[in-house]
C-alpha positions as CSV (number, residue, x, y, z in Angstrom):
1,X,0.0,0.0,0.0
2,X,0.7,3.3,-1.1
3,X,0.8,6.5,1.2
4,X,0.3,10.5,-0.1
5,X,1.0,13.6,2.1
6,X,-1.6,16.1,1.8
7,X,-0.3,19.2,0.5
8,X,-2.2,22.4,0.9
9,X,-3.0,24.6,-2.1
10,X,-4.4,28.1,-1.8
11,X,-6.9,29.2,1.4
12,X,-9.1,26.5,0.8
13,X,-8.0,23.6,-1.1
14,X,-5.5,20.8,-0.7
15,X,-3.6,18.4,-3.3
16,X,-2.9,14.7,-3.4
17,X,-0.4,13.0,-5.7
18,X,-1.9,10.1,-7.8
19,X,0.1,6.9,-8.5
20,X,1.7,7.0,-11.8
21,X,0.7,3.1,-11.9
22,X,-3.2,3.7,-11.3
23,X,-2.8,6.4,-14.2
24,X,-1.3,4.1,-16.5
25,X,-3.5,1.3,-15.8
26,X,-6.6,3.8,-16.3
27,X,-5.1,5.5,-19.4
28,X,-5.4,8.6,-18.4
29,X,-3.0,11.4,-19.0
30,X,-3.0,15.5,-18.2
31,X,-6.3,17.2,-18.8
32,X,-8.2,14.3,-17.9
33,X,-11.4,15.1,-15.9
34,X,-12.2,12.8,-13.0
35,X,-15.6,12.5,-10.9
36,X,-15.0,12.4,-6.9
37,X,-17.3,10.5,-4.5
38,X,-17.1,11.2,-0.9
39,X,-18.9,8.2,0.6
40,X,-19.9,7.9,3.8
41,X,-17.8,5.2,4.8
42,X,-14.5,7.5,4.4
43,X,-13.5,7.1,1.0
44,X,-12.9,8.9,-2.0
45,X,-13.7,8.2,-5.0
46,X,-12.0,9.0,-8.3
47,X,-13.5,8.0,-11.8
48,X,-12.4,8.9,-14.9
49,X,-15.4,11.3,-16.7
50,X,-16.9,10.2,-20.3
51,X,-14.6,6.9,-19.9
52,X,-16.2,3.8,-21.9
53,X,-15.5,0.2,-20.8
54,X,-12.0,-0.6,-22.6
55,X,-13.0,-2.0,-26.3
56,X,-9.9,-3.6,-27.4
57,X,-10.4,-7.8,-28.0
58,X,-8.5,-10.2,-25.5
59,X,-7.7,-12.9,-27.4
60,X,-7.1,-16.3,-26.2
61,X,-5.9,-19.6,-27.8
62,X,-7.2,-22.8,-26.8
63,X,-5.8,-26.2,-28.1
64,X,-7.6,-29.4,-28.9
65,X,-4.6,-31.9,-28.5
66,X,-5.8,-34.8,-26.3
67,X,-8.6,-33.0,-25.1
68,X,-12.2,-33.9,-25.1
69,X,-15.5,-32.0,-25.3
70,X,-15.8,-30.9,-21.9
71,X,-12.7,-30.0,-20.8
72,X,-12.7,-27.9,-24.3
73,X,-16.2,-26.2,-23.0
74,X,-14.6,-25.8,-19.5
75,X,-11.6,-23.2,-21.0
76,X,-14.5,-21.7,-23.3
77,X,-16.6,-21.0,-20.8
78,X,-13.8,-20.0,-18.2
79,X,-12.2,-17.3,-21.0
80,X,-15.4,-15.8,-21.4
81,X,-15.7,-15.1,-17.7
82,X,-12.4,-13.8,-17.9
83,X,-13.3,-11.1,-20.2
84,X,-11.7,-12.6,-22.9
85,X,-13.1,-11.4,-26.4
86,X,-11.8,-13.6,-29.3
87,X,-11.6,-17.4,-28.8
88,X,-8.9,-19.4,-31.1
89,X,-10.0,-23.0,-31.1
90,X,-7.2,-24.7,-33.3
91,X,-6.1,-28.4,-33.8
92,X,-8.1,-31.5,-35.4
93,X,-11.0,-32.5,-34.1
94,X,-13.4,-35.0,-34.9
95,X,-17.4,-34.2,-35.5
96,X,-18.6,-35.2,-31.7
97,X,-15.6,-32.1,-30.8
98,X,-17.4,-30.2,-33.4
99,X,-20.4,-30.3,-31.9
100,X,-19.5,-30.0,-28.8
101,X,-18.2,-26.9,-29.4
102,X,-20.7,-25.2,-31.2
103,X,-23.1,-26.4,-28.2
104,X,-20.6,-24.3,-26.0
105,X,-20.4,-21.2,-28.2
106,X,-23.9,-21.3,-28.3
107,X,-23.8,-21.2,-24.0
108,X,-22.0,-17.9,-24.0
109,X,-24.0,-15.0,-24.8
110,X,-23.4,-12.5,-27.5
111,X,-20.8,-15.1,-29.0
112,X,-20.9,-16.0,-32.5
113,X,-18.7,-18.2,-35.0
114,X,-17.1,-16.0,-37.4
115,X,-14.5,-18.4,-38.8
116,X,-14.2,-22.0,-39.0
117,X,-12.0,-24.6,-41.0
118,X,-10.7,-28.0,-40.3
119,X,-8.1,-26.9,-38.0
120,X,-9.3,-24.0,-36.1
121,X,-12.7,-22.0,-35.3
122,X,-12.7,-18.3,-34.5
123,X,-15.3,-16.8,-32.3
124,X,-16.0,-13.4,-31.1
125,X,-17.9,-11.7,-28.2
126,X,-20.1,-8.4,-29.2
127,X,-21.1,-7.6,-25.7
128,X,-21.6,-4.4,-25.0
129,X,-21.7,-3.2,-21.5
130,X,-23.9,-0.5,-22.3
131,X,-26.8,-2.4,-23.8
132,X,-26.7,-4.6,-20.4
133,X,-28.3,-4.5,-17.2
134,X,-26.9,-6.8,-14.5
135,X,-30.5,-6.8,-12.2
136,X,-32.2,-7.6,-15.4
137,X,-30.4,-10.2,-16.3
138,X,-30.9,-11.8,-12.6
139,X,-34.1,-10.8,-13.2
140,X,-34.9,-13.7,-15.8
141,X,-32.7,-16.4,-14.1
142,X,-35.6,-15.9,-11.3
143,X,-38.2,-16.1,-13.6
144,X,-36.8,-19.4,-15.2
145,X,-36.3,-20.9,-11.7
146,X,-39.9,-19.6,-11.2
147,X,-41.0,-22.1,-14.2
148,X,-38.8,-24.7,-13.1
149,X,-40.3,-25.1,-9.9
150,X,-43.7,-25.7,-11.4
151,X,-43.0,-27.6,-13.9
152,X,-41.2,-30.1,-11.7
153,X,-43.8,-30.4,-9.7
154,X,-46.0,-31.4,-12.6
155,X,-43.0,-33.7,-14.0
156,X,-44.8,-37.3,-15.2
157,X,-42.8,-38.5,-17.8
158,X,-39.6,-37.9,-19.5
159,X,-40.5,-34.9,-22.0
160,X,-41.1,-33.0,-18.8
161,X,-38.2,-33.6,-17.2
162,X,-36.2,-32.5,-20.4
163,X,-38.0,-29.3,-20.7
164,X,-36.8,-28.4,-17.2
165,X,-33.3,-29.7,-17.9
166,X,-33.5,-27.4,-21.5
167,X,-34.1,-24.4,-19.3
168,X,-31.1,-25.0,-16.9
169,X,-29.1,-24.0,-19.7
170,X,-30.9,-20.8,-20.2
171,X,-29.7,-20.1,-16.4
172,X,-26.2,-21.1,-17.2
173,X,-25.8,-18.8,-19.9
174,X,-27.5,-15.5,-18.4
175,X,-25.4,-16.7,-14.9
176,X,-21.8,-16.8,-17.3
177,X,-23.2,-13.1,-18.8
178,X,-23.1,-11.9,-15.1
179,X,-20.0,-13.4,-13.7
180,X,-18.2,-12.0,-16.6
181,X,-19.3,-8.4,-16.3
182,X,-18.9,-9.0,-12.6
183,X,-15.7,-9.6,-12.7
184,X,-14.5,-7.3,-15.7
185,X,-16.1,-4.4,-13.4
186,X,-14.7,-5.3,-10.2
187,X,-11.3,-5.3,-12.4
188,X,-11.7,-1.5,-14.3
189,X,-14.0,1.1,-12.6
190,X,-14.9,2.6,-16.2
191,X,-17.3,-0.7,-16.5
192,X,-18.3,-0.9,-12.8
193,X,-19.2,3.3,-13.4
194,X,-21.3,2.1,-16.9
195,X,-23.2,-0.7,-15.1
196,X,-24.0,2.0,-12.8
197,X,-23.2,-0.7,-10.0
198,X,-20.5,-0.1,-6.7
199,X,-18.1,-2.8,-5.5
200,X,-20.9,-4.1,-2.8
201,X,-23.9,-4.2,-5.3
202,X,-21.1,-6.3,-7.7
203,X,-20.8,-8.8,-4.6
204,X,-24.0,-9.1,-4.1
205,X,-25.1,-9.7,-7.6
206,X,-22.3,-12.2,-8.1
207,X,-23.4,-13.8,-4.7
208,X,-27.4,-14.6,-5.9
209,X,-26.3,-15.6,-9.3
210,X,-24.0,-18.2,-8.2
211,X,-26.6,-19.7,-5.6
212,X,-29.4,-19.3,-8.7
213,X,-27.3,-21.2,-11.0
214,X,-26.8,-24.0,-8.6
215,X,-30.0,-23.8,-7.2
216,X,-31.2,-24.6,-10.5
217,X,-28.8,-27.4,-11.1
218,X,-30.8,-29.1,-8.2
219,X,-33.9,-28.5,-9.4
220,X,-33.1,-30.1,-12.3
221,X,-31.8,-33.3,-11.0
222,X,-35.2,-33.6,-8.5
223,X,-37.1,-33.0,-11.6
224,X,-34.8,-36.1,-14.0
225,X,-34.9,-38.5,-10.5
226,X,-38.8,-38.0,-10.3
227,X,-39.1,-39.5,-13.8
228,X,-35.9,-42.3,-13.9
229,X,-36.1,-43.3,-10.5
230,X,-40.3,-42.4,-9.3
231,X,-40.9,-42.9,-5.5
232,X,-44.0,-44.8,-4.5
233,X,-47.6,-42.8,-4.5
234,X,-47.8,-41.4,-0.8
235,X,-43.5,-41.0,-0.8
236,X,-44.2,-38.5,-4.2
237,X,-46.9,-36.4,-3.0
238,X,-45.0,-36.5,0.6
239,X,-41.9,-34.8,-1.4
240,X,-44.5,-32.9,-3.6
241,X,-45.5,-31.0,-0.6
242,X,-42.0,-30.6,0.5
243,X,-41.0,-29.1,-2.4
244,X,-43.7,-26.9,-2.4
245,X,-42.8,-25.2,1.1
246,X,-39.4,-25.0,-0.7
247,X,-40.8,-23.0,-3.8
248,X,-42.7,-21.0,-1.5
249,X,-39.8,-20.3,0.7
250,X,-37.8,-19.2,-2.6
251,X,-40.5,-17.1,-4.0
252,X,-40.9,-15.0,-0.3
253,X,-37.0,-14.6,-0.3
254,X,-36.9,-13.0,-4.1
255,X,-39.6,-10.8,-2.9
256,X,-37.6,-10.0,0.0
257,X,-34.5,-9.5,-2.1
258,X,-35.7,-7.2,-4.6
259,X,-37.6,-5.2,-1.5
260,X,-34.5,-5.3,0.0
261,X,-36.0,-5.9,3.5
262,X,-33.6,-7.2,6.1
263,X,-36.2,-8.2,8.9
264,X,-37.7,-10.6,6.3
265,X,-34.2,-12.0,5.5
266,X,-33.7,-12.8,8.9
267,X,-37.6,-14.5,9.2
268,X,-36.8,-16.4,6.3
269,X,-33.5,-17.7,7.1
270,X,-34.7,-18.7,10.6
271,X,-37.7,-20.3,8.2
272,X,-35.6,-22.3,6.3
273,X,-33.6,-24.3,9.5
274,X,-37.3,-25.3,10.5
275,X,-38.1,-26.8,7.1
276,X,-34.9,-28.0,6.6
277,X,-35.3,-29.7,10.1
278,X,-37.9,-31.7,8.4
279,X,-35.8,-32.6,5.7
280,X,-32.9,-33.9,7.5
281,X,-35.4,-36.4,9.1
282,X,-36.6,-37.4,5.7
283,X,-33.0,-38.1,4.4
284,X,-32.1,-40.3,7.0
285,X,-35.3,-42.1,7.4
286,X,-35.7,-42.8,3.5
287,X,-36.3,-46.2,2.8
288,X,-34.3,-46.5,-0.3
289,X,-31.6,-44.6,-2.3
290,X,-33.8,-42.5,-4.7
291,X,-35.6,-41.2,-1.9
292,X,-32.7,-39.9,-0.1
293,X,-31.0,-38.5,-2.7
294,X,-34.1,-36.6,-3.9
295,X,-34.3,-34.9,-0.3
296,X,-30.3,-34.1,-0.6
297,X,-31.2,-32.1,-3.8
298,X,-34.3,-30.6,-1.9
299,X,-31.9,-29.4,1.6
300,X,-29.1,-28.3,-1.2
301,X,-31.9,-26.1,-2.5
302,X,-33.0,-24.7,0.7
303,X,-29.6,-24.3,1.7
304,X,-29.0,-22.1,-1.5
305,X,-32.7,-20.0,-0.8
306,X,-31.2,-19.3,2.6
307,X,-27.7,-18.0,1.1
308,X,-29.4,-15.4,-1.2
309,X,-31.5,-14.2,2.4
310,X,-28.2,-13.8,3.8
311,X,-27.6,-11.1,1.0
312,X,-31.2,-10.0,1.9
313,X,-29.7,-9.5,6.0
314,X,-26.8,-7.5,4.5
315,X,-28.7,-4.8,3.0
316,X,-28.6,-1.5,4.3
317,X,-31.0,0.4,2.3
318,X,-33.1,0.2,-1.0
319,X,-30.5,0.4,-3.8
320,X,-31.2,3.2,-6.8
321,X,-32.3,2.0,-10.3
322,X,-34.1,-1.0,-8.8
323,X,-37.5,-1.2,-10.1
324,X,-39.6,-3.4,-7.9
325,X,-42.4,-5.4,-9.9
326,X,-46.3,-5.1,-9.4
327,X,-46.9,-5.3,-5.9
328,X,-43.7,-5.9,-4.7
329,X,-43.0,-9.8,-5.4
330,X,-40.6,-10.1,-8.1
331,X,-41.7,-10.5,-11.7
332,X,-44.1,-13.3,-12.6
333,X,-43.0,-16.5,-14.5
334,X,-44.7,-16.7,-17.6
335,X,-47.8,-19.2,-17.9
336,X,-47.4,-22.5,-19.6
């Protein structure tokens, strides 16, 4: 850490030497105007004025020796959350590769194919920051979830159970959009100053869309073991109503979330260790395998609802630009 004398200039102002190295990094030079923020916490503040996010392409180059599909999607998908821009996928591969990676490309939003041969494929993000708005995009992840729920619920056959697993990869691919602005904000203040977002709304927003995506990933799996492995009439519509105190539970902490009301954080987080109570006793009680597995995913899901009300607990005060939906309870999932 760095330390500045204060140096006083005039009757009523004062002057504090920047670090070459933060100017550098920011590209800024003489004549540059910066914004100040005086915070309540102490701080202060300094943005460059009229900056855009940076627009010049990272480029990465990914192999394909001795790889297979999913460790190729892995790097894909861990360069895009890295901010990286142009992805060089080069070395043979055989048609199953092919479409493996096409299926991955197709995960990463704003990310299109612009060259391909038989020995490498070129993509490129056209993301831009200022067309995107982080709350909306957790927005929709809640409205899948939303769906999800229901539809599992309703699962009977195998077409069902697809049709939530299809959606789980809607999630994954708003939830790789967030982490990536996220993270390229929390890196340059220029994109953190665009998003219109500080340091603490980043972590928060990073914090929800990480237990989303996995809370989704559960609710997937309860929907795919209802179908492949079923439970026995009474046992289903005994985890039927389970899961319904869970959706419920997960509904009435969204609300809370995008009220931003800490008392109801705290009721629902005290909620959740009296259902999960419940659920606990189901796991170990189970009389066979599929039966206690389904009530793992069902805890893991509670346990993720609860995580997001710890956000909701953290809050200090309604944030600005958050529009709350028509009476207050989060946007609706569409009908189906």
């Amino acid at each position: 850490m760095e330390t500045r004398r204060i140096i006083g200039f005039g009757r009523n102002s004062y002057v504090v030497s920047v670090p070459k190295e933060w100017i550098s990094r920011n590209r800024l030079g003489k004549k540059d105007v910066l914004s100040v923020e005086m915070p309540e916490s102490g701080e202060l503040i300094f943005t460059a004025v009229g900056e855009e996010a940076p627009s010049e392409g990272k480029e990465i180059v990914i192999e394909l020796d001795d790889k297979d599909g999913y460790r190729v999607s892995r790097e894909l998908v861990s360069a895009y959350i890295a901010n990286y821009d142009l992805f060089r996928i080069v070395g043979r591969r055989t048609p199953e590769l092919t479409e493996g990676i096409r299926r991955a490309i197709e995960g990463l939003m704003a990310v299109e194919t612009i060259e391909q041969s038989s020995k490498h494929i070129l993509a490129k993000s056209y993301l831009s920051v200022r067309e995107t708005k982080l709350h909306d995009m957790l927005r929709r992840i809640d409205i899948v979830i939303r769906s999800m729920f229901q539809d599992t619920l309703a699962c009977k056959d195998a077409a069902d159970a697809k049709s939530v697993w299809d959606r789980d990869f809607d999630i994954n691919k708003l939830s790789f959009l967030i982490f990536r602005l996220v993270r390229g904000a929390m890196a340059d203040q220029r994109i953190a100053r665009t998003l219109g977002l500080r340091f603490t709304d980043l972590y928060d927003i990073d914090h929800v869309t990480s237990n989303l995506e996995k809370l989704a990933d559960n609710i997937k799996s309860v929907a795919e073991f209802k179908v492949h492995m079923p439970l026995p009439l009474a046992k289903r519509r005994s985890f039927d109503r389970a899961l319904k105190d869970a959706e419920r539970l997960y509904l009435d902490t969204m609300a809370a979330y995008y009220k931003r009301d800490r008392r109801k954080g705290f009721d629902l987080a005290q909620e959740k260790r009296d259902i999960a109570g419940g659920v606990e006793q189901r796991i170990y009680s189970a009389k066979s395998g599929a039966e206690a597995i389904l009530y793992v995913y069902l805890r893991d899901i509670l346990t993720q609802t609860r995580n997001v009300a710890r956000i909701v607990m953290s809050f200090e005060k309604p944030a600005e630009g958050i529009i709350m939906a028509s009476g207050g309870s989060g946007p609706r999932s569409p009908r189906r």
